[in-house]
VEXPAKOL-266024 format. One line per field, with one value per atom (N, C-alpha, C, CB): atom name; z, y, x; residue number from 1. Coordinates in Angstrom, 1 decimal, padded with zeros to 4 digits. Glycine has a CB too. Example, Ala and Ser with C-alpha at 12.3 -4.5 7.8 and 13.67 -1.06 7.14 Angstrom:
// VEXPAKOL-266024
atomo [N;CA;C;CB;N;CA;C;CB]
up [007.8;007.8;007.8;009.0;007.1;007.1;007.9;005.7]
north [-005.7;-004.5;-003.3;-004.5;-002.2;-001.1;000.0;-000.6]
east [013.2;012.3;013.2;011.3;012.8;013.7;012.9;014.1]
num [1;1;1;1;2;2;2;2]
***
This chain:
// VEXPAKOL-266024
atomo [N;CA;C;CB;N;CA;C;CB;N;CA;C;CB;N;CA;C;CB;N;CA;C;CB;N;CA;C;CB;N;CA;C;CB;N;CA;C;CB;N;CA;C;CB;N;CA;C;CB;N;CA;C;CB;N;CA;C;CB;N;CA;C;CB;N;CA;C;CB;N;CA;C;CB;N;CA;C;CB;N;CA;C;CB;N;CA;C;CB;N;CA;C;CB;N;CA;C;CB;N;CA;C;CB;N;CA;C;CB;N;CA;C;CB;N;CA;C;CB;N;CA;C;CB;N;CA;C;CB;N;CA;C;CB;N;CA;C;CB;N;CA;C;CB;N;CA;C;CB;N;CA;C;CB;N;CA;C;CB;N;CA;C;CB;N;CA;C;CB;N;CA;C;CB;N;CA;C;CB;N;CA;C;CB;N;CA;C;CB;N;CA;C;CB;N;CA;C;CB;N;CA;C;CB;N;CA;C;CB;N;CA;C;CB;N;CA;C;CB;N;CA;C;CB;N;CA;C;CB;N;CA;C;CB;N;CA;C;CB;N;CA;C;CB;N;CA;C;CB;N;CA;C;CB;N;CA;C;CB;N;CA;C;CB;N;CA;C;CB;N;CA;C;CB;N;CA;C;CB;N;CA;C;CB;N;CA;C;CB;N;CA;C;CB;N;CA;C;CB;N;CA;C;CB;N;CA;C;CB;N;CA;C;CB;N;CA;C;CB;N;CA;C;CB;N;CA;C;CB;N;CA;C;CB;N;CA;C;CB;N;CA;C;CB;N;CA;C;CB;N;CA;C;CB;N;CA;C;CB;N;CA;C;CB;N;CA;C;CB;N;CA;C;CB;N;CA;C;CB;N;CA;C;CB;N;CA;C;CB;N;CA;C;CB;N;CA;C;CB;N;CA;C;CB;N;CA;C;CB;N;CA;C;CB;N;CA;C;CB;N;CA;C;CB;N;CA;C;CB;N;CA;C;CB;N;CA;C;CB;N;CA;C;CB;N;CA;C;CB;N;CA;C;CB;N;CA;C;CB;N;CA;C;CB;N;CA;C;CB;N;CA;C;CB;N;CA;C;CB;N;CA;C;CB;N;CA;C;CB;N;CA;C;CB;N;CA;C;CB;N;CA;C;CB;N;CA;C;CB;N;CA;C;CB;N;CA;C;CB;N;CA;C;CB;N;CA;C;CB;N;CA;C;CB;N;CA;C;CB;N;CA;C;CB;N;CA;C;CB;N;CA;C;CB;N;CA;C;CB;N;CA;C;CB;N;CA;C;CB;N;CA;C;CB;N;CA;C;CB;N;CA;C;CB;N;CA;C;CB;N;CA;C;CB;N;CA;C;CB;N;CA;C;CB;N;CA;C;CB;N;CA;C;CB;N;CA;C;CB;N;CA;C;CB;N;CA;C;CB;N;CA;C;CB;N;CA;C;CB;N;CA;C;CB;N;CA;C;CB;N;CA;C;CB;N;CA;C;CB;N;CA;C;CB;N;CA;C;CB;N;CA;C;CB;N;CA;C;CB;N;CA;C;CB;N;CA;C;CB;N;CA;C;CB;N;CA;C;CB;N;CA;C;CB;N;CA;C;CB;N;CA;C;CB;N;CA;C;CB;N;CA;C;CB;N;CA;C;CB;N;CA;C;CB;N;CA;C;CB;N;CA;C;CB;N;CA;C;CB;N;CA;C;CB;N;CA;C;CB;N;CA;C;CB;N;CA;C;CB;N;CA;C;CB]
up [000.0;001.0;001.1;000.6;002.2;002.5;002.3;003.4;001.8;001.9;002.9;001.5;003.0;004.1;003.4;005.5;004.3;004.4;003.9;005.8;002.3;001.8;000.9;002.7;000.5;-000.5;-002.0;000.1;-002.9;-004.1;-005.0;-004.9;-005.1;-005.5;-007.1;-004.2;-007.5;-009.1;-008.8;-010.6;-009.1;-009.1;-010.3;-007.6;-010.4;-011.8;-010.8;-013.5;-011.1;-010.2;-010.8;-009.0;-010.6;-011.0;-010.0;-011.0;-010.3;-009.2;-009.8;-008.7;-008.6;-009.1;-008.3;-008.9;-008.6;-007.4;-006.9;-007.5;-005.8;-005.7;-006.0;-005.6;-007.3;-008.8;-009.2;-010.0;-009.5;-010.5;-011.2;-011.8;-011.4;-012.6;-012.8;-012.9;-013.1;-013.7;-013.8;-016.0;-012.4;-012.7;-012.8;-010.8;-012.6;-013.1;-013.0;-011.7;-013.8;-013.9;-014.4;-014.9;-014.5;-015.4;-016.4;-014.4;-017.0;-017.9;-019.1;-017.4;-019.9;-021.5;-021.6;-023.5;-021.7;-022.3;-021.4;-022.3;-019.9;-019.0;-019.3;-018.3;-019.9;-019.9;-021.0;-019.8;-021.7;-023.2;-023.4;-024.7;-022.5;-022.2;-021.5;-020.7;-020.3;-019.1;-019.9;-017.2;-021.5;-022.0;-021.5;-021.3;-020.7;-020.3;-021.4;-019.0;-022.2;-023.6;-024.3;-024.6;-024.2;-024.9;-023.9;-025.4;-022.8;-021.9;-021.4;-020.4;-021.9;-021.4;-022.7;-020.2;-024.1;-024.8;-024.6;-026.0;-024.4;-024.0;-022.9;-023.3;-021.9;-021.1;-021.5;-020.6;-021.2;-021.3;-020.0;-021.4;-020.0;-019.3;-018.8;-020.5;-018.0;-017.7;-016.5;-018.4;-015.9;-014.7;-013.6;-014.6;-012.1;-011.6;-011.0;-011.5;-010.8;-009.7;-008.9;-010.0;-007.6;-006.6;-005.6;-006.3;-005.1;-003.3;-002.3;-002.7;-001.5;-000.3;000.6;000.4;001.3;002.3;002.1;003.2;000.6;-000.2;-000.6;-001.6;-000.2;-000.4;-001.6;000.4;-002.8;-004.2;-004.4;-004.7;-003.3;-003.5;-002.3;-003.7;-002.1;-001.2;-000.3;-001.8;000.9;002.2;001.8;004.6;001.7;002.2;001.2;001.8;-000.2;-001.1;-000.2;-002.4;000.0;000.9;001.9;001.4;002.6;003.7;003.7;004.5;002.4;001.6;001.0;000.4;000.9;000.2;001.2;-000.2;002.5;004.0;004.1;005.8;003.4;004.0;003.0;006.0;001.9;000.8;-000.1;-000.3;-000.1;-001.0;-003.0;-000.4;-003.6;-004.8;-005.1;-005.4;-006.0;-006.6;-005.7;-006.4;-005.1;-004.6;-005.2;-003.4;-004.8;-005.8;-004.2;-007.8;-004.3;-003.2;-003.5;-002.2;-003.0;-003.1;-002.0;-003.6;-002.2;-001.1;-001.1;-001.4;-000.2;000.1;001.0;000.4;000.7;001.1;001.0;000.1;002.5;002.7;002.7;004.1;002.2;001.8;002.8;002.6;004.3;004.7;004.7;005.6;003.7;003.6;001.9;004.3;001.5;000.3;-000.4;-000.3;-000.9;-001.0;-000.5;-002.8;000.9;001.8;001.7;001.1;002.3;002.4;001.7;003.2;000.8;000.3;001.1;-000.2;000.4;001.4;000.5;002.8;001.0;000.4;000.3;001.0;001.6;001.6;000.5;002.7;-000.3;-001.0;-002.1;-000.9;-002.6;-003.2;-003.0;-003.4;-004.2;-004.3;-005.3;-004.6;-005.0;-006.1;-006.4;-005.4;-007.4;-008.3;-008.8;-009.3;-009.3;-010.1;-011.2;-010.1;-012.2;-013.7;-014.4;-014.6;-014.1;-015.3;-014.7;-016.1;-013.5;-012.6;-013.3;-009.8;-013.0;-013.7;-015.0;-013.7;-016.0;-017.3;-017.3;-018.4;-016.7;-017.3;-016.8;-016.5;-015.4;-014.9;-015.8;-014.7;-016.4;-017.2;-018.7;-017.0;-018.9;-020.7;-021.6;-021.4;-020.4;-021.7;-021.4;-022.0;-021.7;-021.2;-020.3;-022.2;-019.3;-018.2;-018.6;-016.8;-018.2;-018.9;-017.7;-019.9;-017.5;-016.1;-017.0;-015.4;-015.9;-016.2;-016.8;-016.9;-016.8;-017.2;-015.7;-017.8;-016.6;-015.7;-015.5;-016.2;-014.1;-013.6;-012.7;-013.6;-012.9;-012.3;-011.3;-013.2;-009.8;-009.1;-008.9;-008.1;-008.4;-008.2;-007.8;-007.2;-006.3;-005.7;-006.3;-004.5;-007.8;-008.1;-007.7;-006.3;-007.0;-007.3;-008.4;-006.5;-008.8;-009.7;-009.5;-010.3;-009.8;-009.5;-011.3;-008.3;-011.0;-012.1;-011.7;-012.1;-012.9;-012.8;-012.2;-013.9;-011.7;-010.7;-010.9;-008.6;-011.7;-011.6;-012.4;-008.8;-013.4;-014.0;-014.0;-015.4;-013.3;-013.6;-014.0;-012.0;-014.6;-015.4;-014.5;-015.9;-013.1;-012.4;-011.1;-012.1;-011.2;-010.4;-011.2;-008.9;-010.6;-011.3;-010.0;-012.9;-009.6;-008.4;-009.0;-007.6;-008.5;-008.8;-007.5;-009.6;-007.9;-006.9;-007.0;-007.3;-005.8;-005.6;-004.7;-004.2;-005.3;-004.2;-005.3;-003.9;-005.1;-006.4;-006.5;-005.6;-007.6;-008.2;-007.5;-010.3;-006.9;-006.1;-004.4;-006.5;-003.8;-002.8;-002.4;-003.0;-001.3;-000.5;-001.6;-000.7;-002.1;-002.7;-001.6;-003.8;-001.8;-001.2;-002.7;000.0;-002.6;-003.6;-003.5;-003.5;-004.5;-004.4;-005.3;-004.5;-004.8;-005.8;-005.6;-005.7;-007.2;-007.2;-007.4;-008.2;-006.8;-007.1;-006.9;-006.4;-007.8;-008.2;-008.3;-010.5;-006.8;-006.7;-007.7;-005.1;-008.4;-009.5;-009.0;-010.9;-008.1;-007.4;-006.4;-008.1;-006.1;-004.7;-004.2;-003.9;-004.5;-004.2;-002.8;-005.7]
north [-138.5;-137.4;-136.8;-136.3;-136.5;-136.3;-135.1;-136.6;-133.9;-132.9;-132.1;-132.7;-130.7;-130.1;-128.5;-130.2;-127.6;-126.1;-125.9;-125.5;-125.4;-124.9;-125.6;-124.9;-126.6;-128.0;-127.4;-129.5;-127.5;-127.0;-128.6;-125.9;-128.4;-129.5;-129.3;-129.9;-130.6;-130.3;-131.4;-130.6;-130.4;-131.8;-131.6;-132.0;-132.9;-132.6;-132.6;-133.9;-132.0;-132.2;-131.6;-131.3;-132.0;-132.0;-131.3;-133.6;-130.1;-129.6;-129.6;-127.7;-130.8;-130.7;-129.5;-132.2;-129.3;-128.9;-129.9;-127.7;-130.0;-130.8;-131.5;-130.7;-131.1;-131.6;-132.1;-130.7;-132.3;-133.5;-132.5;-134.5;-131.2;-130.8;-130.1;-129.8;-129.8;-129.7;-127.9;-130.7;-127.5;-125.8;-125.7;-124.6;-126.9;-126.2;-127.8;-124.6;-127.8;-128.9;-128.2;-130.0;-129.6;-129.2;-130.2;-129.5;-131.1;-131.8;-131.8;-133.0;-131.6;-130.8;-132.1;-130.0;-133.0;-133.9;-133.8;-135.3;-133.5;-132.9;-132.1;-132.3;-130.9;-129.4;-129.3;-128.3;-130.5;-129.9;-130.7;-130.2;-131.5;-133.1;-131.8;-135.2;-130.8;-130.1;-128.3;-129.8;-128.7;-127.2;-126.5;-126.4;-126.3;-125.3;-125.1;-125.8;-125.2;-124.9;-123.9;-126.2;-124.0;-123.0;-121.9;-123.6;-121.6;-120.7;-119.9;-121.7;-120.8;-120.4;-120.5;-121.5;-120.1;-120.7;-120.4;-120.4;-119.4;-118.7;-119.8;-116.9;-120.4;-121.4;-122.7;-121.8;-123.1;-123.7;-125.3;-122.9;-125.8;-126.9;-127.6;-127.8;-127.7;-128.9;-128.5;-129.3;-129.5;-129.9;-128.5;-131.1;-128.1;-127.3;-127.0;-126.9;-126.5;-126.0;-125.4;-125.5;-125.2;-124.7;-124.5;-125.1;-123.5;-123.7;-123.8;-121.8;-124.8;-124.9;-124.0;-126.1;-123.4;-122.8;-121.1;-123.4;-120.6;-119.3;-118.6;-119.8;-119.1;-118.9;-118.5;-118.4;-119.3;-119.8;-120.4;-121.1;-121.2;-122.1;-121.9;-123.9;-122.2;-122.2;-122.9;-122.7;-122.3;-122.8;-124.8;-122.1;-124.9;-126.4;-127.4;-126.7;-126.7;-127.2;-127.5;-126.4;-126.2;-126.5;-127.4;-125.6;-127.5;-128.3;-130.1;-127.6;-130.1;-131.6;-131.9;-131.9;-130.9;-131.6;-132.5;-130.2;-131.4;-131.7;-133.4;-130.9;-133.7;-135.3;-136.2;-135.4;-135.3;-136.9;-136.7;-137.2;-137.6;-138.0;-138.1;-139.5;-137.8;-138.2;-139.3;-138.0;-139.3;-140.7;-140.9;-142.0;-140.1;-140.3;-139.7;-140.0;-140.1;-139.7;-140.2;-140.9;-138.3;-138.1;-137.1;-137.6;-137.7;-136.6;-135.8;-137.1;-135.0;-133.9;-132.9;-132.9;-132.7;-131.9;-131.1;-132.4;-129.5;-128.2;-127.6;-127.5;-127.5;-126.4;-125.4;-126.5;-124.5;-122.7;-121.8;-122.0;-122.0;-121.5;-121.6;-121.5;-122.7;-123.1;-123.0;-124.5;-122.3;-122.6;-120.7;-124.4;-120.8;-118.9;-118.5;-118.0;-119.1;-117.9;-118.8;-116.1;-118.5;-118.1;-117.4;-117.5;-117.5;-116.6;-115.3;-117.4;-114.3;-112.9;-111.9;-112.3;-111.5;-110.1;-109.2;-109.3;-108.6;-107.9;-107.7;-107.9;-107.7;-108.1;-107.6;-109.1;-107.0;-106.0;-104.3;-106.3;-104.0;-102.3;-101.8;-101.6;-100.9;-099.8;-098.7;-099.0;-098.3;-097.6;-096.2;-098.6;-095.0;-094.3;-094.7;-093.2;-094.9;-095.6;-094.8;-095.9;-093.0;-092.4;-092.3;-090.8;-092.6;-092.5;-094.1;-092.4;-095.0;-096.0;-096.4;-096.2;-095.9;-096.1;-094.9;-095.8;-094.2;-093.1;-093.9;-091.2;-094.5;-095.6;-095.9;-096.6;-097.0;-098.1;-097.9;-098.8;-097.1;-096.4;-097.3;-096.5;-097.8;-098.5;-098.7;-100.0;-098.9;-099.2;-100.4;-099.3;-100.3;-101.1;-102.4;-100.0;-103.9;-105.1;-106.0;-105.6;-106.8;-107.8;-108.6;-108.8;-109.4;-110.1;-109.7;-110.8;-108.6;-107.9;-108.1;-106.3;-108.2;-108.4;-106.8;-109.8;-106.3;-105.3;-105.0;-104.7;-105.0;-104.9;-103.2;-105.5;-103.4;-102.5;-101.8;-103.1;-101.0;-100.4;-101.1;-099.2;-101.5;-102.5;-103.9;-102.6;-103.7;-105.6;-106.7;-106.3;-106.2;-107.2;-107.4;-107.2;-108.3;-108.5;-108.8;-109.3;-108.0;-108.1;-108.2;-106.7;-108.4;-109.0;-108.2;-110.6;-107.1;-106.4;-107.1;-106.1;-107.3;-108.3;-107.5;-108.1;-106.3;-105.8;-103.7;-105.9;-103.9;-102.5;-102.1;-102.4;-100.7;-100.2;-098.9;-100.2;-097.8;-096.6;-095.8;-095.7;-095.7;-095.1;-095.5;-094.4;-097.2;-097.8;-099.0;-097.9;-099.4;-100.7;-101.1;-100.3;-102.4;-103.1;-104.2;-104.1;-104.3;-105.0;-105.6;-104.3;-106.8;-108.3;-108.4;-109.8;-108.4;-108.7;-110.5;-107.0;-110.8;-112.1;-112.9;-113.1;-113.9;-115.1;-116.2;-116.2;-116.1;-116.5;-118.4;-116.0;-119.2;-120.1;-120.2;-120.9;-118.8;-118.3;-119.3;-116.7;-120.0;-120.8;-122.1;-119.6;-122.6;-124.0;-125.4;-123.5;-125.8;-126.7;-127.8;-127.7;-127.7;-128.2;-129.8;-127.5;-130.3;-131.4;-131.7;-132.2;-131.7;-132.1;-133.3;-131.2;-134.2;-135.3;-134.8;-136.2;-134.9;-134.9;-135.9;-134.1;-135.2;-136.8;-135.9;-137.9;-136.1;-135.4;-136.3;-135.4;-135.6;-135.9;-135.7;-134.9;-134.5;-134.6;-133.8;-134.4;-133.7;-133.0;-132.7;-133.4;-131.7;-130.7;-130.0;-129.1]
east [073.9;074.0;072.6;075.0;071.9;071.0;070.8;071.0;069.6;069.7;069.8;069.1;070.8;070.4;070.1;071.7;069.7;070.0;071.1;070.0;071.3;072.6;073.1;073.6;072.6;072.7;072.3;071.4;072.6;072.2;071.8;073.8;070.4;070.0;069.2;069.0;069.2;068.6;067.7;069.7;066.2;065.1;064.3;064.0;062.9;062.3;060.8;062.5;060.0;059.0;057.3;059.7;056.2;054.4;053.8;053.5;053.9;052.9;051.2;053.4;050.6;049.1;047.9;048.5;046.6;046.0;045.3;045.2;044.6;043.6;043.0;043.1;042.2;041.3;042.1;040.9;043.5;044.3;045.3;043.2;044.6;045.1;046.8;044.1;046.9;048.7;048.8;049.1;049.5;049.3;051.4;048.1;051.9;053.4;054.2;054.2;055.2;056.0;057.4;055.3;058.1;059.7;059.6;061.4;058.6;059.0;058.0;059.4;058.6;057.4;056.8;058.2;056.9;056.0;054.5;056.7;054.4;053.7;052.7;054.4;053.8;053.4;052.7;054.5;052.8;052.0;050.7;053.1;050.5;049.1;048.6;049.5;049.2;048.2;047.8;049.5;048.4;048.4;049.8;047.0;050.4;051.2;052.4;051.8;052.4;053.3;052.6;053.5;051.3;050.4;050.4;048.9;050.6;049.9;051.5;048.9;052.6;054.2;054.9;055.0;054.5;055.6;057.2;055.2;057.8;059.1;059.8;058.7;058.6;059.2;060.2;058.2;061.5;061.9;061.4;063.1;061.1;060.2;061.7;058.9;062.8;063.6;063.7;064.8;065.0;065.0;065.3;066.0;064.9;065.6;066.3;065.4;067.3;068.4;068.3;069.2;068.4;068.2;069.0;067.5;069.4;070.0;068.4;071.2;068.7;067.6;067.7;067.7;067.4;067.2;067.4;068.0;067.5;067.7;066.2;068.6;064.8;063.9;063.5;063.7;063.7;063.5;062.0;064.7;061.9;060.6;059.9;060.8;059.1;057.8;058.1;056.5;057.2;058.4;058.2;057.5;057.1;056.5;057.4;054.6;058.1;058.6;060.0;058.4;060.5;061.7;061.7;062.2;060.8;060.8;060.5;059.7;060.0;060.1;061.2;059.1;061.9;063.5;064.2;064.9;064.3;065.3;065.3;064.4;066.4;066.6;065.6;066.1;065.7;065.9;067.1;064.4;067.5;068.6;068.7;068.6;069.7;069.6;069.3;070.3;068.1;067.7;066.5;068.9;065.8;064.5;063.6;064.4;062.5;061.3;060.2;061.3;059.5;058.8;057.5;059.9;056.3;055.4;055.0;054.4;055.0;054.8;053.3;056.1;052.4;051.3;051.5;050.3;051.4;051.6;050.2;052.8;050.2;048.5;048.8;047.4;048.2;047.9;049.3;045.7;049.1;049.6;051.5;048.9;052.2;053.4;053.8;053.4;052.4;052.8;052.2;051.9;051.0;051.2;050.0;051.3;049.7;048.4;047.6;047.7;046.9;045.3;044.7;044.9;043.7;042.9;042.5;042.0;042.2;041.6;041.7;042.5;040.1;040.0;041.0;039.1;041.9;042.3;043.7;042.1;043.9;044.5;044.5;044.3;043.3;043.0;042.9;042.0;043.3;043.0;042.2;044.4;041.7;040.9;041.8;039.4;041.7;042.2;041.2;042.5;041.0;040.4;040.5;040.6;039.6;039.8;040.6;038.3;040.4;041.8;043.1;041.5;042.9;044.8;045.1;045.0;044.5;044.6;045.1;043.7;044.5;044.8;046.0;043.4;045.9;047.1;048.5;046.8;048.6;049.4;050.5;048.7;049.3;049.4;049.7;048.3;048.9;049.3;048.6;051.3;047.0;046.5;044.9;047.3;043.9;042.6;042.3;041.8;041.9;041.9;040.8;041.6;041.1;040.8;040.5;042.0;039.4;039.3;040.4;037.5;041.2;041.9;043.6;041.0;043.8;044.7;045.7;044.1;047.0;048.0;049.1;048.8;049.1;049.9;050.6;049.6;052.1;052.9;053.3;053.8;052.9;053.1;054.8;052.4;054.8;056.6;057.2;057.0;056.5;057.3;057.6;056.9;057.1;057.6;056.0;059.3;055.2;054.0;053.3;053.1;053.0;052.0;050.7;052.3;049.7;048.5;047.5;048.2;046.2;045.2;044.1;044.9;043.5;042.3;041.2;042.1;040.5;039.8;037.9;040.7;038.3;036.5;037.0;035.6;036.2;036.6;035.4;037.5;035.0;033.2;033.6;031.9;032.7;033.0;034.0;031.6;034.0;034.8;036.1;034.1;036.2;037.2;037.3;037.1;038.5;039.1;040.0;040.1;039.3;039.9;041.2;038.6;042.2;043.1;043.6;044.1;043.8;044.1;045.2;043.5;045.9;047.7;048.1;048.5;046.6;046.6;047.7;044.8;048.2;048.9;047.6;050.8;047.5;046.4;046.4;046.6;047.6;047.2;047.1;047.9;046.6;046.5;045.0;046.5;045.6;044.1;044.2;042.1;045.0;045.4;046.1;046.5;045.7;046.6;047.4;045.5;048.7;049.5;049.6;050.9;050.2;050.8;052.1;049.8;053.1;054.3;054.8;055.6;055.2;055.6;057.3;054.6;057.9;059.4;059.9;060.1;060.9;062.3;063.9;061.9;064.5;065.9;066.6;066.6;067.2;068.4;070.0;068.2;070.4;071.6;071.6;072.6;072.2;072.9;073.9;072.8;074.1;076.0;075.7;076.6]
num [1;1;1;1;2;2;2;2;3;3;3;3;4;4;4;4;5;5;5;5;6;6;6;6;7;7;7;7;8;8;8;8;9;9;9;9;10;10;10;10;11;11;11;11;12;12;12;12;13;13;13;13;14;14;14;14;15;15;15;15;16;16;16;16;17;17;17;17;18;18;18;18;19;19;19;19;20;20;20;20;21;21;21;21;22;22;22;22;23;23;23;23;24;24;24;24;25;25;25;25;26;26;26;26;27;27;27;27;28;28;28;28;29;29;29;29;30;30;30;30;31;31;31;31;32;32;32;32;33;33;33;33;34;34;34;34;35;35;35;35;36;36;36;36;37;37;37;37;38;38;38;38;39;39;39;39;40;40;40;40;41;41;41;41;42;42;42;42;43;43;43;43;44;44;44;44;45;45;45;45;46;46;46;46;47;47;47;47;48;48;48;48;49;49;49;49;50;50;50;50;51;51;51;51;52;52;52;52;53;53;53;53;54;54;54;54;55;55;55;55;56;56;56;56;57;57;57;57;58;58;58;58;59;59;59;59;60;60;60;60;61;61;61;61;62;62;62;62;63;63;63;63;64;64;64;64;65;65;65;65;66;66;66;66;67;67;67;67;68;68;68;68;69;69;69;69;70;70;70;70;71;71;71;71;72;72;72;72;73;73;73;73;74;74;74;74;75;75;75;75;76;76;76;76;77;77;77;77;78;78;78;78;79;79;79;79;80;80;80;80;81;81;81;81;82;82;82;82;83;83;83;83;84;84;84;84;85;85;85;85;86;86;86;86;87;87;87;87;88;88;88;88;89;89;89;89;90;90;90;90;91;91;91;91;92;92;92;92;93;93;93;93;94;94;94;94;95;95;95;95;96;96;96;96;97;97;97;97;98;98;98;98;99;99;99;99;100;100;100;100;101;101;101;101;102;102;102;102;103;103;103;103;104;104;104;104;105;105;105;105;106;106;106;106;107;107;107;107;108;108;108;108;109;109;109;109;110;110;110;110;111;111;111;111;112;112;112;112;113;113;113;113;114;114;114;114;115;115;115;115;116;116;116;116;117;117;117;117;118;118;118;118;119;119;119;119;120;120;120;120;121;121;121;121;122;122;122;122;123;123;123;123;124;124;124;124;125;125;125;125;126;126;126;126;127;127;127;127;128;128;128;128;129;129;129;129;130;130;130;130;131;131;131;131;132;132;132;132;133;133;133;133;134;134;134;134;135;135;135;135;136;136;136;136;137;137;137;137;138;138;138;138;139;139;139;139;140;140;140;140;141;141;141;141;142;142;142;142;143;143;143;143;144;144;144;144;145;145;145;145;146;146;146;146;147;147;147;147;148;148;148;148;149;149;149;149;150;150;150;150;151;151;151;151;152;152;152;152;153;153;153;153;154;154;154;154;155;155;155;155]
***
């Protein structure tokens, strides 16, 4: 049965970037050659479940399922705009460094991860004695992907 819109599918799948390199998978033997065991330990690394067309995955990911079948095994390339943006400044905010820390309840760090009200996650991006810029971009914003998937079933 062919995938459609509404199909609850289980796949195992390599997301590379460009370079080759390994920024997410489902299978540990993978995740631990690309480091990602060290960087996710709490991660359980197996296969995933999904409804298609429930906006779980990235559009370009969804749109590579549509009409393959269980038991296929398909690679797929997703440019920036199907997958999380475009890179862009705008994307960032400044902060006062003590509305900041007082926020947060902790001294402000480049590279420090913080979660806004609304649920975004953004990364300190530049801390100087009196602002601290934080990036709400997703750190594979302006990537172009590549996933090797392999559908396992299809309900």
């Amino acid at each position: 049965m062919a995938i459609t819109a509404g199909d609850t599918v289980t796949i195992e799948y390599t997301g590379r970037l460009e370079d080759g390199s390994v920024f997410d998978t489902t299978d540990e033997a993978v995740a631990e050659e690309a480091g990602l065991l060290e960087e996710q330990p709490n991660r359980e690394f197996e296969p995933l479940t999904v409804e298609v067309g429930e906006g779980n995955l990235i559009e370009g990911m969804e749109d590579g399922l549509i009409g393959l079948e269980a038991g296929d095994s398909e690679t797929v390339t997703i440019p920036p705009e199907e997958a999380y943006g475009e890179a862009s400044d705008d994307q960032s905010r400044e902060f006062g460094r003590e509305d900041f820390e007082s926020m947060v309840g902790q001294e402000a760090a480049e590279g420090m991860q913080v979660q806004a009200q609304g649920g975004a996650t953004g990364t300190v991006a530049a801390v100087d004695d009196d602002t601290v810029t934080v990036s709400f971009q997703h750190p594979l914003a302006g990537e172009t992907l590549t996933f090797d998937i392999d559908v396992l079933s299809v309900e």
